[in-house]
Structures are given as structure tokens and as C-alpha cells.
N, C-alpha and C positions, 0 to 999 in steps of 0.2 A: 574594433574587430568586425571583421562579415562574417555572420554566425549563421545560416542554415539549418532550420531545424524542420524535421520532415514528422508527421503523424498517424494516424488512422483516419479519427474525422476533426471536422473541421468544428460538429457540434460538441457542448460538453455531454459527454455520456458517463465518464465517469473519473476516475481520482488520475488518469495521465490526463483527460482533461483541462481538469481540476490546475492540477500544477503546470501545465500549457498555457494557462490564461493569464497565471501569474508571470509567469518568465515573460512571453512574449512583453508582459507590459513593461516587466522591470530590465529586462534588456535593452529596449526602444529607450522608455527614459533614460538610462546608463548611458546611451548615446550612440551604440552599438549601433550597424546597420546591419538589420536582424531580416529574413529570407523566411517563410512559412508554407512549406508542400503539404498537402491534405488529401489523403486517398477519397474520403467521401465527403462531397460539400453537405453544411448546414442548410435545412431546408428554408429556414428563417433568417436574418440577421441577428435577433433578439438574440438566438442562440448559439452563435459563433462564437470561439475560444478569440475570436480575435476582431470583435468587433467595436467600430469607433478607434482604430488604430491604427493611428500614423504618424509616420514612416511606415512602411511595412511592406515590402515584396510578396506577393502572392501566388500560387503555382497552383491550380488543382491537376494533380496525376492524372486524376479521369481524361482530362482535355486535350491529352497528347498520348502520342504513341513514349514506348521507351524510352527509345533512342534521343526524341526531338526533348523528353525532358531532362534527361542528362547533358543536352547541349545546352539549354536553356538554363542550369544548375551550373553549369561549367563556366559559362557567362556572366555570372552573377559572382566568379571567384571566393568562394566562400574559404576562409581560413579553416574553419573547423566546421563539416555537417555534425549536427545533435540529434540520432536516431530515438525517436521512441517510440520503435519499435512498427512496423506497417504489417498490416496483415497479408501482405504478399510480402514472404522472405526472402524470394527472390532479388524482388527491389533494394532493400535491404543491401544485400549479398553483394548488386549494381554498383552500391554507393559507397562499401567499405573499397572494393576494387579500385574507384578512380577518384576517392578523396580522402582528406583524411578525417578521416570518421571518430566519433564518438558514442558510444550508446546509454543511456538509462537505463537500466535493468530496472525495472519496475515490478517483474514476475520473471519465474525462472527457464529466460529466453536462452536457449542452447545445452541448457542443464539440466533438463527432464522430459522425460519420453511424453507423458501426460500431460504437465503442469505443475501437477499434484506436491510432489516431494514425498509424497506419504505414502507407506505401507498399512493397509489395513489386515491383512493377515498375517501370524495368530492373531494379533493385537496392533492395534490402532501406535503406528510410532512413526518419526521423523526416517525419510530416506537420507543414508548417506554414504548412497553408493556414486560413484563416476558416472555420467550418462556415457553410454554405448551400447554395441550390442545385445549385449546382456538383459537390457532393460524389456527386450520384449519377452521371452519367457518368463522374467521377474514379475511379468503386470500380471502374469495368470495364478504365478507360484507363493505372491505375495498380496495380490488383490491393490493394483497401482492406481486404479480407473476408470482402463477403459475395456469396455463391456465385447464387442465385436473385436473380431480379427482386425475387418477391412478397416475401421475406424482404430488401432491401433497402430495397422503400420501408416496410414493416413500422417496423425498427429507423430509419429515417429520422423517418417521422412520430414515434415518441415522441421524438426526441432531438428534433426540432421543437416539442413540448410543452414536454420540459424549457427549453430555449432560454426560453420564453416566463416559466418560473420563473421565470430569471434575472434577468429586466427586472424581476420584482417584488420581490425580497427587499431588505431592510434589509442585510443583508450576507455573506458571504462567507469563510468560513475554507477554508484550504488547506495540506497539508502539506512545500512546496515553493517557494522561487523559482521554478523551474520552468512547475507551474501558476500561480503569479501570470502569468506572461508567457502563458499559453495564457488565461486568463480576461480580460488586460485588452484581448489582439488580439481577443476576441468581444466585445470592447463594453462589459463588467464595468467600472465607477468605479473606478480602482487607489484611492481615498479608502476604499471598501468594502469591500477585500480584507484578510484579513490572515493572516500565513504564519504556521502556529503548527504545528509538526511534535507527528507524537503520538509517546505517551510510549511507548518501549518497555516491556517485560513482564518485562522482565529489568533490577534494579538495579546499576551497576557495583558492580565487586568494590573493596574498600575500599583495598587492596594496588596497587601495580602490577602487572602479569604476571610470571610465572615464567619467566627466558629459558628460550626451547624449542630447543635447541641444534642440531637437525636436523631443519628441519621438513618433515614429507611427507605430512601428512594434510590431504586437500582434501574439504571440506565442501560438498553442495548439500542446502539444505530450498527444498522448494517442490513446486506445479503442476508435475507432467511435460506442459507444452504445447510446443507448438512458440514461442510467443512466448517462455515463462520461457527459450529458450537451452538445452533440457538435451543435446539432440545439441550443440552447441557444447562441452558442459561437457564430454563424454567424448573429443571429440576432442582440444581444447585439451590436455588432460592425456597422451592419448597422444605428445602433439607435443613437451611440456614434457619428458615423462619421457626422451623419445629425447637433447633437448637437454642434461640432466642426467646424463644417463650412469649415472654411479656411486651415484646415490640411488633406491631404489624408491620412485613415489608410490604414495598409496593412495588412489581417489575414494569416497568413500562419498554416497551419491544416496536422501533421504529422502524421502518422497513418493506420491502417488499418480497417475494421469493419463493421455491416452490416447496419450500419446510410451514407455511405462516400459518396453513389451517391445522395441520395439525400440533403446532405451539399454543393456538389458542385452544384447542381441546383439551392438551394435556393440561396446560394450566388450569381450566375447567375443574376436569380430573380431579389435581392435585392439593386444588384450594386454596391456588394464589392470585392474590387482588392483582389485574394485570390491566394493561390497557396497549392498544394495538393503534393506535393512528396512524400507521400505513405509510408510504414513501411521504418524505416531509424536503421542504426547499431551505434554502437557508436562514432564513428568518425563523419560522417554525423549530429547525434543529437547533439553534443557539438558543434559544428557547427552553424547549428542553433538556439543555447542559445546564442551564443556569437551575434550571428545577429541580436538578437531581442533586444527590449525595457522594453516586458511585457509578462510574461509569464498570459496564460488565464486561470483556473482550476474548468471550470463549472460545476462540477461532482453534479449531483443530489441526489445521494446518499451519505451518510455521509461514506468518506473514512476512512477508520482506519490508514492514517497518509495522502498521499500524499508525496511520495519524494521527486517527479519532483521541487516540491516548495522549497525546500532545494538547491536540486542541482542548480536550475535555480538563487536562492539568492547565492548562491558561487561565482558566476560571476556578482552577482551585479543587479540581474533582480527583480524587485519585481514582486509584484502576483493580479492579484484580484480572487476573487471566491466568493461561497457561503457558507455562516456562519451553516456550519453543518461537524458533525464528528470532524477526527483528525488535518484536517486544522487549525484550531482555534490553536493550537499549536503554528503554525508559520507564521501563516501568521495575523500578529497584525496589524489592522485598522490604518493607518496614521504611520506608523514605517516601514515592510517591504513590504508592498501593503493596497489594500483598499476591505474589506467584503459587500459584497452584504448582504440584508434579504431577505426572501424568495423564491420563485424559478423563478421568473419571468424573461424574457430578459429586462423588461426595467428598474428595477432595478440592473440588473449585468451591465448593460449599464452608469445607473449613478456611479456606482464603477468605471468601465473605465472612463468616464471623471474627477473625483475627481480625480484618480490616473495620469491623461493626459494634462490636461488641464494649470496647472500652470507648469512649467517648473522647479522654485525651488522647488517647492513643491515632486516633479520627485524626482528629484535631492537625497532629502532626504531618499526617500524612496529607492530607489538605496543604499545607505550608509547604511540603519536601514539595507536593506536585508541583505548586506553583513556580518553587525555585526550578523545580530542572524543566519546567517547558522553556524558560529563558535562553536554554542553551540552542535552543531549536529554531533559530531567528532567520526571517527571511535574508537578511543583511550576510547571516554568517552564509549560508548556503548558495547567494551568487559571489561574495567573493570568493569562495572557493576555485564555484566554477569557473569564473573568469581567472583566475594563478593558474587554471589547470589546462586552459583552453590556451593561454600567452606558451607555455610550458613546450604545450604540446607544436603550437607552428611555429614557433621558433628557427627549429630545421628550414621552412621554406623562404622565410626571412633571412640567413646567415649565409 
């Protein structure tokens, strides 16, 4: 097939990156004649999502006006463009018009006035209203997240734009039951959707896990935001470690963000042994999965999958978190970790002890994690895509 797939950058900055480095490679190999637009080129080669690779057709946006790149797109006959997602939704909006299009929902593009999904007034919960109108009085009446007027109908109008994508693509991939139920409440053909979780980065280990006979090492990678949960994460542990008594935890908190100095105070505070080594590359993170016990993933906002949870069950780590978004996927209560309710640290704190406390009980969960990251295989996740993509041009074929 002539696959087209369009981007933001060309560098990896973050997890659409991340799974852009992978496809492009595993598409080219597959045999496909694969097409790559890039709104902003990599400053380096070192750091292109698609370097060292070929075949491979190349476009940068910036280089052309509109017009001359949709001709230039159009000459390349692409069976199926693969958007994910460009920061001008316009472009976007171009491309549903005059092909047939595909999107990755990666975050919730068309279906939230913010971003966000979350209500934080009274109480911190899952949005699960329709995006429309409504939504801009909603962000003051319910505390949505954004702070100014002008910067509300801002990020309103583009999600307005993207919205209008939507009505036009041929179809729809997503990495969660989750967002299927958020795309078909905005209208989305559940006939056009299809849940195909991406692959983690990280292959399971061949072995079962090694029982870990006392486990106390609690694992956070991520965004130091206030959504990712990471003041949660330091509490929760102080909570946990009090309930434990006779076991020292140890939090480790890998990361960057503008929550980090005050995580490290509070732990201070709290008087949990913690350690902070700061954004880490890939060598260093696997690293650190392999040294922990439990991976933490107290993201307050419901994530449209969560990887880290994947990759961290590869190696044998279960999870705890909160029972919101795409988590619920795979992280199953008493199988590969333990689900917190609500948003509170002292219920994410009774998940860490449930999942800490008895040693066989560990043990298990260790085993479940490892079974269900199998299901999350790179292999399952482009044959999908490729049934889905044959599927969909079919029409232009017959």
C-alpha cells in the first residue's frame, strides 16, 4: 500500500514520536511505500523520527506553500493519509477533504474544549459531557482549565476545527476502549473506529519474572504535572510506608516538570527516602524498570492508554493507579496491579499496600503483568492497522 503519514515534528519530542519511529520503520520493512510530512524539521539527524531510513518519501510543510503541498501529496497517491495529528488543524481539516484520511487519536483531538477531560470543581472527576458549546461556560462553572477568556475560546476554536476533521475521515484508530466510548458519544461511526493499542518500546522478557521477595521499590516516569498525579505519588507512599510499618519504601520520581521542586519538598516534609534523577533516556529508564518492584501511575487525568504500564509489565512490574481512562485496559485489579477509586492519595495508598503487603500475593501480580503485556505486541498492532487501512481503500480500488 502508499501509506502517508503526516506529523508535528520531525524530532522525537515525545510518545507520538515515540510510536512514529516505530511504524515508519515497521511499515518500510512490511514493504509498504510509506510518504512522511513533518511540520517542524529535526534540528539534527541524530534526532529524526525517521532517520537512516529507506525508502522513504519526505515533505517538510514548512518548504511549501499549502496548496503546492497537497499537490505534491496528491502525486505521491497515497491509499490511506495516517494523521497524527499537526498543530495547525487547519492542515489537518486540508487533508480529510481531499483524501482519505485516517487519524490516531493520541489525546482528545475534537472532543474537548481544553484537552483536559476533567472537571476539577466541586471535586476533581472524569468529564463526560459531548464537546460543544456548552463547554465554555462549563470551564468556569466547573473549573475545565483554562485560566483566561481569550485563551479559552483560543483552544475552543481549534478543537472546533478539529471536530470538523472528524466528520471527514474514513476512519479512526484509537488506543483504548476508553476513547472508543469518548469518540462515538461525539458522533464518530463506532463502524469507523478501531481500538488498536500501540506497541510498547520495551519487548517482554522471555522468562517469567524473578520472585522479588520484599518488594519496596516504587517506580514513577513521567511529566511532573499536576494532571500525571505526582504530589499524589509522594503522598500515597508516605501513607503506605506508615501502614507497612516494618518495610522502608523507596519512591524514585523520574522526570521533568513544573510540579518537581515541590515533589521533592514534600517528600522531604513527609519522610520518604525518595530520589529524583531528572529526565532519563532510554538506557537509563529500562534501567530503572528493571530496579523497581512497582511501577506508580497516578495520572489524574484519564490517559488514553498509558504505556509506561505496558512496558513496565514486560519486565514483570505490576502497576497501581487510578481507575480512569485507558488504564483500565491493563492494568486489571488483583491480575497485573491494584486500581485505586477516586482521586485521593489515601486510597491510591490502600492500592500500594494491597499490591505490597502480602509477598505471594506480589508475586502473582508480577506473573499476571507479564502475561497481559503479551497481548500488547508490536506485531498485533500493525496487522491491525494494515486490515484496517486494505478495509478502508477498498472503495477506491473496486
Amino acid at each position: 500500500m502508499r501509506i502517508a503519514i503526516t506529523g508535528t515534528n520531525q524530532a522525537v519530542a515525545g510518545g507520538a514520536e515515540t510510536y512514529l519511529t516505530w511504524l515508519l520503520r515497521t511499515l518500510v520493512a512490511r514493504g509498504h511505500d510509506v510518504g512522511f510530512a513533518f511540520e517542524r524539521a529535526a534540528q539534527t539527524g541524530d534526532e529524526a523520527v525517521d532517520r537512516n531510513l529507506e525508502p522513504l518519501t519526505r515533505w517538510h510543510i514548512g518548504d511549501f506553500t499549502r496548496s503546492v503541498f497537497l499537490d505534491k501529496l496528491a502525486s505521491f497517491r497515497p491509499d490511506i493519509v495516517f494523521l497524527q495529528s499537526a498543530s495547525d488543524q487547519t492542515l489537518d481539516l486540508a487533508l480529510a477533504e481531499r483524501f482519505r484520511t485516517v487519524l490516531f487519536a493520541h489525546a482528545f483531538y475534537g472532543t474537548c474544549a481544553t484537552g483536559w477531560k476533567m472537571h476539577h470543581l466541586p471535586t476533581l472527576r472524569v468529564c463526560t459531557r459531548r464537546f460543544g458549546s456548552g463547554c465554555l461556560p462549563m470551564n468556569y462553572l466547573r473549573g475545565c482549565g483554562a485560566r483566561s477568556p481569550i485563551q479559552l475560546l483560543s483552544v475552543y476554536s481549534n478543537q472546533r476545527t478539529r471536530a470538523k476533521v472528524l466528520q471527514g475521515l474514513a476512519g479512526l484508530v484509537v488506543g483504548s476502549e476508553y476513547m472508543r466510548q469518548v469518540y462515538v458519544q461525539n458522533g464518530v461511526d463506532d463502524r469507523a473506529v478501531r481500538v488498536l493499542p500501540p506497541p510498547g518500546n520495551i519487548e517482554p522478557d522471555a522468562a517469567p519474572p524473578p520472585a522479588h521477595e520484599l518488594p519496596r521499590r516504587i517506580l514513577f516516569l513521567g511529566r511532573f504535572t499536576s494532571g500525571k498525579g505526582v504530589v499524589r505519588a509522594v503522598q500515597a507512599t508516605a501513607h503506605c510506608q506508615r501502614s507497612l510499618g516494618d518495610r522502608q519504601l523507596i519512591l524514585t520520581m523520574a522526570g521533568d516538570g513544573p510540579e518537581l521542586d515541590h515533589c521533592r519538598r514534600l517528600a522531604t516534609k513527609l519522610g520518604v527516602p525518595s530520589e529524583f534523577p531528572g529526565w532519563v533516556g532510554a538506557e537509563q529508564r529500562l534501567s530503572l524498570l528493571r530496579s523497581a518492584d512497582l511501577l506508580i501511575v497516578p495520572s489524574q487525568w484519564p490517559e488514553p492508554f498509558g504505556m509506561v504500564g505496558v512496558e513496565a509489565a514486560s519486565l514483570g512490574i505490576p502497576a497501581v493507579g487510578y481507575r480512569a481512562g485507558g488504564i483500565v485496559d491493563w492494568l486489571r485489579p488483583g491480575v497485573s496491579g491494584e486500581l485505586a477509586e477516586g482521586f485521593g492519595s489515601r486510597s491510591l495508598a490502600q492500592a500500594l499496600d494491597r499490591a505490597l503487603r502480602d509477598p505471594h500475593h506480589y508475586q502473582r501480580l508480577q506473573r499476571g503483568a507479564w502475561q497481559m503485556a503479551h497481548e500488547f505486541s508490536g506485531d498485533r498492532h500493525v496487522f491491525g492497522l494494515e486490515a484496517f487501512f486494505r478495509e478502508l481503500a477498498q472503495p477506491a480500488s473496486s
